[in-house]
DOROMI-822955 format. One record per residue: x negated, y negated, z of N, C-alpha, C, O in turn. Coordinates in steps of 0.001 Angstrom, whole numbers, padded with zeros to 6 digits, m for minus. Atoms other than C-alpha are relative to their C-alpha. Example, Ala and Ser with C-alpha at 12.3 -4.5 7.8 and 13.67 -1.06 7.14 Angstrom:
<atoms>
      n.px      n.py      n.pz     ca.px     ca.py     ca.pz      c.px      c.py      c.pz      o.px      o.py      o.pz
   m000890    001190    000000   m012300    004500    007800   m000900   m001200    000000   m001936   m001181    000665
    000820    001190   m000060   m013670    001060    007140    000770   m001090    000730    000261   m002198    000899
</atoms>
This chain:
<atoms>
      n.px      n.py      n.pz     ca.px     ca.py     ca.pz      c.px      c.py      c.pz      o.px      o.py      o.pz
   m000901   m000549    000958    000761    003602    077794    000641   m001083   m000860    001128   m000937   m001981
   m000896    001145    000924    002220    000373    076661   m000878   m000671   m000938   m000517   m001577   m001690
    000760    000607    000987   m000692   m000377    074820   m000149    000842   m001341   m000298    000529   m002522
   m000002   m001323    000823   m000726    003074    073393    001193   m000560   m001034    001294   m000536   m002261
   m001968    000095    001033    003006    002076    072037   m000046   m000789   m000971    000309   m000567   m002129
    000169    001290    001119    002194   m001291    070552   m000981    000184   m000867   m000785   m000484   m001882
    000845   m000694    001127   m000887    000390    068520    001054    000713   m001101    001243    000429   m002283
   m000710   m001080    000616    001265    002840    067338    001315   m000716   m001331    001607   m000552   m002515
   m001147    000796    001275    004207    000412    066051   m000832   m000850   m000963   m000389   m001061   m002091
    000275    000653    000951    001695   m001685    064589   m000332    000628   m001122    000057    000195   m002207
    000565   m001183    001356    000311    000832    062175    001004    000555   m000380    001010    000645   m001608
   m001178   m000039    000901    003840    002083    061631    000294   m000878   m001076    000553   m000514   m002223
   m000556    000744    000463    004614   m001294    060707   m000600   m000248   m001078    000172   m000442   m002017
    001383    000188    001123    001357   m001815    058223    000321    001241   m001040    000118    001226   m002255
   m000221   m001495    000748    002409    001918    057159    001243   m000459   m001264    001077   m000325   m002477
   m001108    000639    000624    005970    000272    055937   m000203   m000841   m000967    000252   m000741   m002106
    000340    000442    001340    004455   m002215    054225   m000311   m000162   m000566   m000035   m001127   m001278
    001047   m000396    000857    001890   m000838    052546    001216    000766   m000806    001289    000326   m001953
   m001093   m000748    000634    004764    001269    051268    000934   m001031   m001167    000890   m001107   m002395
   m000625    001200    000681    007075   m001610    050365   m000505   m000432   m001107    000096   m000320   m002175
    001245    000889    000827    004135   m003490    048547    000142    001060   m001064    000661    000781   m002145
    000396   m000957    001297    003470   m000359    046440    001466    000149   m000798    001515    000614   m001937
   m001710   m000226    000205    007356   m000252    045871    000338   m000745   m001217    000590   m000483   m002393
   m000271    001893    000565    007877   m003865    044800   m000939    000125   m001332   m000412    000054   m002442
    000672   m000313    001107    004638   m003207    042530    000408    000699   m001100    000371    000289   m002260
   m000743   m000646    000901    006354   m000329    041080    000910   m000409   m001182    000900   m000419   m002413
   m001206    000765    000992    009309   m001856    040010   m000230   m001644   m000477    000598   m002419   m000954
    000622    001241    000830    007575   m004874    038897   m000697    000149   m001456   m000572   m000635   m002397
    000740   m000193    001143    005221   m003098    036344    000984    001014   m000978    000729    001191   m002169
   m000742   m001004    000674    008041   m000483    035347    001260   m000766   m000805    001814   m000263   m001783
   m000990    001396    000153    010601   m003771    034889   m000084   m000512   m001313    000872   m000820   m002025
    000429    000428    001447    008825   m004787    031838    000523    000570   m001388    001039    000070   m002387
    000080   m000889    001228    008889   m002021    029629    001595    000339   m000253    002067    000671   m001340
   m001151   m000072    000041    012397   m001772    030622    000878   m000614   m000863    001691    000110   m001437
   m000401    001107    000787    013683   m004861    028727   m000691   m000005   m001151   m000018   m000364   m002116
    001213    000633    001000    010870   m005273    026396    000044    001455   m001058   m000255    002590   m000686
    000278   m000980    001173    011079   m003222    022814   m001345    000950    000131   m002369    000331    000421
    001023   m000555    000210    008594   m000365    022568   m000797    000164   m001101   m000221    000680   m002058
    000321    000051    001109    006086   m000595    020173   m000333    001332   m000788   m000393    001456   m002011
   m000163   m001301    000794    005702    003049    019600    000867    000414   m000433    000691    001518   m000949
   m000880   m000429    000659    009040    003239    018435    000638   m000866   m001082    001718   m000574   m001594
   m000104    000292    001687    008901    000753    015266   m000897    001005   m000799   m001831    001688   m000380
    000561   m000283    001080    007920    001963    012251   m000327   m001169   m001003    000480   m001769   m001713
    000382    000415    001225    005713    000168    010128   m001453    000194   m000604   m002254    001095   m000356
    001297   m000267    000962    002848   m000327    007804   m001338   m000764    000455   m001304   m001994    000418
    001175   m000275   m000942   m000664   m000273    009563   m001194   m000321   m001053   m002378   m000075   m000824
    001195    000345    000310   m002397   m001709    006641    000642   m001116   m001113    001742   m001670   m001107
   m000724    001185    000516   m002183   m004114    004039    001021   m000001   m001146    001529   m000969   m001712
   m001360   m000630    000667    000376   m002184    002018    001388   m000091    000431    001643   m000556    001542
   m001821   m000196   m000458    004493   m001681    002135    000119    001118    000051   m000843    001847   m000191
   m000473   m001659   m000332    005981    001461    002761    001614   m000453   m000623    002272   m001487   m000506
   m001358   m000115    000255    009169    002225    001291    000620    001603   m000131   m000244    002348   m000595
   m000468   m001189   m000068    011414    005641    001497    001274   m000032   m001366    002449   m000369   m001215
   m000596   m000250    000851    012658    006293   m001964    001042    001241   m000336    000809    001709   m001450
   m000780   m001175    000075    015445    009278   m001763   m001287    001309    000339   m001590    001695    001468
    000756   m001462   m000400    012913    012458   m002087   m001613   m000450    000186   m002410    000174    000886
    000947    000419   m000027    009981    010153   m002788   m000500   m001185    001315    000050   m002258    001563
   m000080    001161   m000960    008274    008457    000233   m001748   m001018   m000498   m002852   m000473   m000464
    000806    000917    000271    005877    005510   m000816   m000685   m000844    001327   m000106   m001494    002197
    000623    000632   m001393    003054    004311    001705   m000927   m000801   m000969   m001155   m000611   m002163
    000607    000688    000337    000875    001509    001586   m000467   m000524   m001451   m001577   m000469   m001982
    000089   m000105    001048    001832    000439   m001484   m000469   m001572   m000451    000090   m002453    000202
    000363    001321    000358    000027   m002915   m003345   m000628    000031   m000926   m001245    001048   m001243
    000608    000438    001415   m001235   m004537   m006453   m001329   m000417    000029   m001543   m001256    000904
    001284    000933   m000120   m004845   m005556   m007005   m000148   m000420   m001396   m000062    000358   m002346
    000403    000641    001117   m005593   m007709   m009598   m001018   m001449    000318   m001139   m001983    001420
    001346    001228   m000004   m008494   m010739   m010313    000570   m001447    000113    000045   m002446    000606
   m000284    001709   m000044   m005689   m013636   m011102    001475    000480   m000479    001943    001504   m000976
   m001349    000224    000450   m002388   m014616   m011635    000321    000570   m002204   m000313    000332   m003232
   m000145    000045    001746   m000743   m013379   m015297   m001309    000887   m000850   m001503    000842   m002064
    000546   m000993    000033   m003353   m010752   m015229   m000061    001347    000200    000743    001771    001030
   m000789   m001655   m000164   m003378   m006916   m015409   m000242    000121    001180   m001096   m000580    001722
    000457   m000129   m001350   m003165   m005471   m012032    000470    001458    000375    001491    001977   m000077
    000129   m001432    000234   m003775   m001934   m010931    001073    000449    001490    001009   m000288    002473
   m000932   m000412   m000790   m001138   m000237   m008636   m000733    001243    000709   m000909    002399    000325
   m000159   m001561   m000835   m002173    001713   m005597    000290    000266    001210    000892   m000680    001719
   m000974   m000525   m000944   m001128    003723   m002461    000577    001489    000331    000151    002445   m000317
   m000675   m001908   m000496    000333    007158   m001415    001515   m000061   m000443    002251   m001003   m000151
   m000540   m000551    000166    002805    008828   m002813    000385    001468    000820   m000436    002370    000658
   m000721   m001263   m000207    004895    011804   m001071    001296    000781   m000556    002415    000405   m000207
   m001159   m000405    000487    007178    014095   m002995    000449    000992    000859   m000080    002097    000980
   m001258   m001245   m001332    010116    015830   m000053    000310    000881   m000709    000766    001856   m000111
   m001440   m001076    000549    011763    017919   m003225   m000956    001202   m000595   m002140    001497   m000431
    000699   m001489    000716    010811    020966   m005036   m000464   m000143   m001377   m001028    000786   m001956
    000394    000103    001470    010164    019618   m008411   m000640   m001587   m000741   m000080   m002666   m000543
    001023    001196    000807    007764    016931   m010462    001690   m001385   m000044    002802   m001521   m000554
   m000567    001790   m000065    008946    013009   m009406   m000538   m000917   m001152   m001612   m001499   m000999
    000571    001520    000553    008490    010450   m012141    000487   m001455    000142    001507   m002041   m000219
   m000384    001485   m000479    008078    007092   m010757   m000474   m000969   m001346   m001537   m000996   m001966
    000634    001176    001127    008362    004094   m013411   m000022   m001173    001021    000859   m001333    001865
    000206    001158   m001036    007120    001008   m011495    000043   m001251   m001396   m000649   m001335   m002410
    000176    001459    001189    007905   m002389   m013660   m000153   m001080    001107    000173   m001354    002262
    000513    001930   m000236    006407   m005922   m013593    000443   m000686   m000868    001244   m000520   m001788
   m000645    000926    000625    006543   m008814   m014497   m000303   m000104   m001325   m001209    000652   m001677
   m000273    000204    001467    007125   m010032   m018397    000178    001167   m000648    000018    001076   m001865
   m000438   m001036    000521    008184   m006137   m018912   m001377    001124    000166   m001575    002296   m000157
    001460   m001381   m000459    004796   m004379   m017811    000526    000718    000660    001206    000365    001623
   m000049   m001033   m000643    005147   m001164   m016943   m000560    000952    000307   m001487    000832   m000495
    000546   m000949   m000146    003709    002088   m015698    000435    001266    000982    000952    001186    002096
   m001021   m001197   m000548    004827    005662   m014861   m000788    000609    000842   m001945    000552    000427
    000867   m000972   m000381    003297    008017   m012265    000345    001560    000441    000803    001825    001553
   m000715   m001372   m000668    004168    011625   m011841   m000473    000803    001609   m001649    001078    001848
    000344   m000327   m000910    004333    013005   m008473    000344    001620    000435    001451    002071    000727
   m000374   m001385   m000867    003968    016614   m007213    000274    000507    000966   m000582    000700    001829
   m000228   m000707   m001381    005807    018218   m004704   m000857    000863    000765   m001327    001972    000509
    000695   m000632   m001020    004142    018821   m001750   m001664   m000121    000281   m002277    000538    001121
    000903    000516   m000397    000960    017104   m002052    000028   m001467   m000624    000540   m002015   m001600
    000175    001843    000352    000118    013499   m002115   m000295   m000527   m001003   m001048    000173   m001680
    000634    000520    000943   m000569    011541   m004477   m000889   m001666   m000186   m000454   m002788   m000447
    000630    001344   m000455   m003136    008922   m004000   m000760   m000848   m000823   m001870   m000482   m001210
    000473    001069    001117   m003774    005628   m006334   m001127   m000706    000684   m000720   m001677    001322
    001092    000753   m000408   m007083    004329   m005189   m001354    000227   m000700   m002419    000509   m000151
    001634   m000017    001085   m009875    004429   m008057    000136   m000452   m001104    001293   m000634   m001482
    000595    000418    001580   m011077    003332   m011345    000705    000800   m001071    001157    000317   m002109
   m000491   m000949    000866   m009834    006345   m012929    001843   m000042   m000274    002407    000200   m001341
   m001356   m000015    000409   m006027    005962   m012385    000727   m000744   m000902    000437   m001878   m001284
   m000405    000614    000752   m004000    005226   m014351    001259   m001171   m000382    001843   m001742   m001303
   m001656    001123   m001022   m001165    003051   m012517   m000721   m001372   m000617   m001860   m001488   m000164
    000594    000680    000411   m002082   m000136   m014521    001236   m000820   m000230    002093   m000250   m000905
   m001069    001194    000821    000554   m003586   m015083   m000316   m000210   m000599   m001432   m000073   m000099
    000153    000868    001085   m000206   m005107   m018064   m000309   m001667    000776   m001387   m002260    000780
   m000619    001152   m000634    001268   m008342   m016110    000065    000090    001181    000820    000916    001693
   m000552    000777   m001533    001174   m009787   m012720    000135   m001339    000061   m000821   m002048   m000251
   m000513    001289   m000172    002639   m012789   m012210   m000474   m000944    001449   m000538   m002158    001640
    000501    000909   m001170    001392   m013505   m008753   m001656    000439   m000044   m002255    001454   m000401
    001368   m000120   m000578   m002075   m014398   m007606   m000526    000680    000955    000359    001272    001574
    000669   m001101   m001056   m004144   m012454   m005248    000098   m000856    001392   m000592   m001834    001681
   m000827    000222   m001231   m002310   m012995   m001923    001446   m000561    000279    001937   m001018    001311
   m001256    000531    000281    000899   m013904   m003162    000654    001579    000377    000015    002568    000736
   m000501   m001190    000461    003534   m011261   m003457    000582    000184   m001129    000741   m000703   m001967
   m000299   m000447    001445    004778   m009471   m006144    001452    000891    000226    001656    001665    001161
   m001372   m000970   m000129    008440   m007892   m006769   m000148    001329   m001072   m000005    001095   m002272
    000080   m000995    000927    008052   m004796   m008519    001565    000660   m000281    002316    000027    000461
   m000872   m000301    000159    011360   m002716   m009808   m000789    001730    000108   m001928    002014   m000262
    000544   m001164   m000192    011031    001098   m008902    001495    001020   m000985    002671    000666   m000907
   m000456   m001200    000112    012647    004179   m010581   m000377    001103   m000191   m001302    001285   m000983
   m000048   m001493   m000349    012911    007821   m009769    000885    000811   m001281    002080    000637   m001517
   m000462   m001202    000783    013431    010652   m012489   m000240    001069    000191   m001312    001218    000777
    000419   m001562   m000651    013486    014485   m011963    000698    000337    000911    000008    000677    001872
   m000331    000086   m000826    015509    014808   m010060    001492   m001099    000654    002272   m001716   m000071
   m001106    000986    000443    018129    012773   m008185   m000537   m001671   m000597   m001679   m002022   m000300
    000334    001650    000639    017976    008687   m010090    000231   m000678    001544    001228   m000536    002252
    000258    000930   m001172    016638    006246   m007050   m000514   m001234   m000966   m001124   m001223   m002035
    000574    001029    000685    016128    002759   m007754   m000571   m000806    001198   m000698   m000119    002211
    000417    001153   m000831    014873   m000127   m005641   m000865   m001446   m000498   m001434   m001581   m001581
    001230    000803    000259    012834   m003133   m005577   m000472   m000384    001284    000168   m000614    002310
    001106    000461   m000946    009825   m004015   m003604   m001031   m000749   m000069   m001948   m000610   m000879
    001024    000879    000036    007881   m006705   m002640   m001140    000197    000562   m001252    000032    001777
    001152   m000024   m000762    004305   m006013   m002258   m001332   m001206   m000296   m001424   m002246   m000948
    000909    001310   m000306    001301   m007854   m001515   m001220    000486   m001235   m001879    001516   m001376
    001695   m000088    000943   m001525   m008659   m004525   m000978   m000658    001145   m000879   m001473    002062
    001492    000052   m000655   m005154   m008404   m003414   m000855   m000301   m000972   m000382   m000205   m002104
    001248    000068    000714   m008397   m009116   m005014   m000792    000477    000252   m000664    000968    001374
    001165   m000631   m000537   m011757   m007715   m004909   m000855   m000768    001069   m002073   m000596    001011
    000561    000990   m001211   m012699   m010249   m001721   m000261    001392    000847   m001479    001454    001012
   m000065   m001252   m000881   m012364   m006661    000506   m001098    000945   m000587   m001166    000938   m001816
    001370   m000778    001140   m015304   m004499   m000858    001014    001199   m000213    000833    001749   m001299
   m000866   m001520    000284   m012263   m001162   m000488    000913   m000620   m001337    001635    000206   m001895
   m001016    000794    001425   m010332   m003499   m003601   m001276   m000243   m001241   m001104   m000055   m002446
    000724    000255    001217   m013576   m004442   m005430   m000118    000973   m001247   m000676    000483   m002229
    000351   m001299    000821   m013661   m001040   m007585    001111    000155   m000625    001051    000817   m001661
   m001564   m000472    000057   m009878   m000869   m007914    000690   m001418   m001559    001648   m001311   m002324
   m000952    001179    000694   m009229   m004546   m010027   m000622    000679   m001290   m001731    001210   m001339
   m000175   m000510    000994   m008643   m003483   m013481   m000868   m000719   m001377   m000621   m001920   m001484
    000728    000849    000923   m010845   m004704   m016443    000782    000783   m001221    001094    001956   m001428
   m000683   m000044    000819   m009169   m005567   m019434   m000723    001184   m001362   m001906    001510   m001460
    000416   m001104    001025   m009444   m002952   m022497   m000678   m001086   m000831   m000226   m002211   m001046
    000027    000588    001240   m011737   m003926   m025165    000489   m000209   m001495    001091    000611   m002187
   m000983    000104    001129   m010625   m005403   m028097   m001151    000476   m001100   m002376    000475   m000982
    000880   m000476    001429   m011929   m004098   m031590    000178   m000959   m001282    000716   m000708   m002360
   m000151    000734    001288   m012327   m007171   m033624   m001054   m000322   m000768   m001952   m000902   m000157
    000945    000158    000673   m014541   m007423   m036443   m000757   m000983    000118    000003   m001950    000180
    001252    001096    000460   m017768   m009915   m036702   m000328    000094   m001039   m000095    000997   m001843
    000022    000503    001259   m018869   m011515   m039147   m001437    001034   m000622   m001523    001178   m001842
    001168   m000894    000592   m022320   m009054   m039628    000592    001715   m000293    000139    002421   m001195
   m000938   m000976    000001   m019825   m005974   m039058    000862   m000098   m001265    000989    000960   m001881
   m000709    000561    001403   m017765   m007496   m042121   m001157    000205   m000992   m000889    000956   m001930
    000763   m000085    001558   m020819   m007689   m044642   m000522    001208    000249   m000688    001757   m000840
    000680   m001296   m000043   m022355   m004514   m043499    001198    001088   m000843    000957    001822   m001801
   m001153   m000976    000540   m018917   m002608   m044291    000159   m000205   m001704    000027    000641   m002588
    000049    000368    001195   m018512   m004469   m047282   m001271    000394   m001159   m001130    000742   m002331
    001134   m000269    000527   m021801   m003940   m048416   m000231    001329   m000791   m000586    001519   m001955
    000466   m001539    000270   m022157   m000154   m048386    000854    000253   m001037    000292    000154   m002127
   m001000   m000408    001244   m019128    000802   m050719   m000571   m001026   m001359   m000038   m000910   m002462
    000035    001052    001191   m020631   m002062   m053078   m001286    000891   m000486   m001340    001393   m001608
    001344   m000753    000032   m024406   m000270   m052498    000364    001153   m001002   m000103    001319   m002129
    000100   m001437    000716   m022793    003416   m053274    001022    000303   m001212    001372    001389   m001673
   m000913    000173    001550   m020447    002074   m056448   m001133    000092   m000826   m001358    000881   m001743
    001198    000345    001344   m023298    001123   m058274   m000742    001179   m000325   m000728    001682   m001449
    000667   m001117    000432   m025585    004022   m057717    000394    001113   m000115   m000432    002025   m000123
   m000207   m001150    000262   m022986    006678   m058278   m000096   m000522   m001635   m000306   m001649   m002082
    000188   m000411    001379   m022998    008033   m062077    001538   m000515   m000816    001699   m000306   m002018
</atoms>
């Protein structure tokens, strides 16, 4: 029987601190999270955009792409309008470039193509610099802000489509000049 007994306590005792052990573990791995900030409860921006919360308007992943410094550069990103009625955002740059975008309540509005028309004139920073833009809100209540977002270039193949090519210019040549000239000289003579 006394061997019976001392079996018995030993496996109690192994029982205890198999228990313990798992205990100690517990509050070792639970210890952490305790102290330590959670990262599911920042908020931020998950790409290479800014986010900003403009009164009714909320602005995600917002950034400039342009080819070079002191070059036009095309503005895009998500737009959300919270209110019941048409947001116009004026976004200014630098040396007085500007551009407006209207936003409709209750669906997004998303700047990412060739076609839009979110365009600076002017960027002042190079592609990976940042850029300060000036924001205002009309329609509603007047929000202002400024925000610094990040210029890109077409190095990313999702930016290559997006950098803005300058408008052509309409200036005469010199064969364009005598041709014009020409004709009114041609149909002087042979009218009556």
């Amino acid at each position: 029987m006394r061997i019976a007994a001392g079996i018995r306590g030993t496996k109690r005792a192994q029982r205890l601190s198999l228990i313990a052990a798992i205990g100690i573990g517990a509050m070792a791995f639970t210890g952490c999270s305790a102290i330590n900030e959670q990262s599911t409860t920042r908020v931020y921006s998950a790409s290479d955009g800014v986010r900003l919360d403009l009164g009714q308007l909320e602005l995600r992943n917002v950034l400039i792409v342009s080819e070079a410094a002191d070059g036009p550069g095309r503005v895009a990103g998500t737009f959300y309008n919270q209110s019941e009625s048409d947001i116009t955002l004026t976004i200014s740059g630098a040396q007085g470039s500007q551009t407006e975008i209207t936003v409709k309540p209750g669906v997004p509005t998303v700047l990412n193509s060739a076609s839009d028309s979110a365009i600076l004139s002017t960027v002042a920073g190079a592609p990976g610099m940042v850029e300060t833009i000036e924001l205002r809100t009309s329609g509603g209540a007047t929000e202002t802000a400024s925000l610094q977002v990040p210029v890109m270039d077409g190095t990313l193949k999702e930016y290559k489509n997006l950098i803005p090519t300058p408008a052509p210019t309409m200036e005469p040549t010199a064969s364009a000049t005598a041709d014009a000239s020409a004709s009114p000289t041609a149909e002087a003579t042979t009218a009556p």
